[in-house]
N, C-alpha and C positions, 0 to 999 in steps of 0.2 A: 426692259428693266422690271417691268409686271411679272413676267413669267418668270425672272428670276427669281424674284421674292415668293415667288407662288410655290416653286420648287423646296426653296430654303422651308418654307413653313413647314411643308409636306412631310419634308423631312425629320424636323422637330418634332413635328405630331406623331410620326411614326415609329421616333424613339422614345418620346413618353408614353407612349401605348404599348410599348415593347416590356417598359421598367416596369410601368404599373400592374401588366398583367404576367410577370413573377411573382410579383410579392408573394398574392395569397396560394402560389401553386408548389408543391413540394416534387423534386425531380424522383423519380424513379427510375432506378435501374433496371434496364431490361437486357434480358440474355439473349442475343439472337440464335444462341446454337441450341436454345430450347426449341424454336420454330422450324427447325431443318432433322428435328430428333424426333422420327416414327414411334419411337421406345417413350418418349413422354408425351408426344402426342396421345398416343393410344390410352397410356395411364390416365392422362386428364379427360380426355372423351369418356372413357370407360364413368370414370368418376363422377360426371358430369350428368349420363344419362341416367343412371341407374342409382346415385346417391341424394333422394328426392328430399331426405327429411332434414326441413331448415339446422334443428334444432343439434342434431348428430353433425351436422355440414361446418357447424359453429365451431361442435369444440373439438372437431378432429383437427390435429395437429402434421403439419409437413415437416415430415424428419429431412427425406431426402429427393431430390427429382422423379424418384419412383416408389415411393415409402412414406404413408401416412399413417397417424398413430392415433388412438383412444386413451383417455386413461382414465379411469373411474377413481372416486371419494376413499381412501383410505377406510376400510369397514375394520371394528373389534372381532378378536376370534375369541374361541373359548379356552384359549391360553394363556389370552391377557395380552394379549398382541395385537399391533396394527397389521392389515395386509390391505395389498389393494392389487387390482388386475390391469394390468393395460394391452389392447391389442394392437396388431400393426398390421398393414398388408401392404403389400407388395409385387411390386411385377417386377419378376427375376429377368424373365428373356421375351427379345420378341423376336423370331427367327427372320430372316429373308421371304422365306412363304407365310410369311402371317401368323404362324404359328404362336400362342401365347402361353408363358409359365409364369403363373399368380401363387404366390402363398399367403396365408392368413396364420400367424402366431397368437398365441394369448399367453399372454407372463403374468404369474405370480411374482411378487412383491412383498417382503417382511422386513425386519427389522435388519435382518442381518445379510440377506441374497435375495438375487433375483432368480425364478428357476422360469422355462417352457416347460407350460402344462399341456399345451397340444400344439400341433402344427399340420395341417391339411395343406395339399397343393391344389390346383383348381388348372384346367386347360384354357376356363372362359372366364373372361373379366367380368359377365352378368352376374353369373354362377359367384363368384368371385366377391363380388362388391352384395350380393344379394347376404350372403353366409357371414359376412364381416357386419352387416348392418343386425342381423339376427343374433349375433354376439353381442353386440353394442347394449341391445336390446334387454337382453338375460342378464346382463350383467348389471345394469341399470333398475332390473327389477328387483334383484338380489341382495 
């Protein structure tokens, strides 16, 4: 009869310890076809070893599984207009041999359209993630 009740309690206890410890946890959705995907793997590696600075790390934005974006302060021009620049980069392809194709965009931005004002492609995601944080940069100073 002990062991019965012993059970019973066990049980109790291990469902309010089950309730209690949702409450303060929020569920996250995770993708598992992110973890079996070489092509985002590499993007987030890349991203990871070579985008050191906290501050740039903040306020870059995830467009898309391979596509992360800046966008800088809307600045006055001397026309009386707002513009502002935002870049993006991206990894286009990652071939079967490892091969990698990165681009790095910078868009103007005014009142009225959005135009590319340059676009470089990159072979190496160093190369790559190096050139996109040196935009960041210039542009930031600007």
């Amino acid at each position: 009869m002990g062991n019965v009740l012993l059970n019973q309690f066990r049980d109790k206890l291990a469902k309010k310890n089950s309730k209690d410890s949702k409450l303060g946890t929020s569920s996250i959705k995770i993708d598992f076809n992110d973890f079996t995907n070489k092509r985002n793997q590499a993007f987030v590696s890349c991203l990871s070893k070579y985008l050191k600075d906290d501050a740039i790390r903040k306020s870059v934005i995830k467009v898309n599984p391979y596509t992360v974006r800046f966008a800088s302060s809307p600045k006055n021009t001397d026309y009386g207009t707002y513009s502002s620049f935002h870049i993006t980069l991206s990894l286009l392809d990652l071939s079967e041999d490892e091969r990698e194709s990165w681009e790095c965009v910078l868009y103007e931005c005014d009142d009225l359209s959005e135009n590319e004002v340059k676009s470089i492609s990159f072979d190496d995601g160093q190369i790559a993630v190096k050139y996109f944080v040196k935009q960041i940069t210039n542009l930031c100073k600007n």
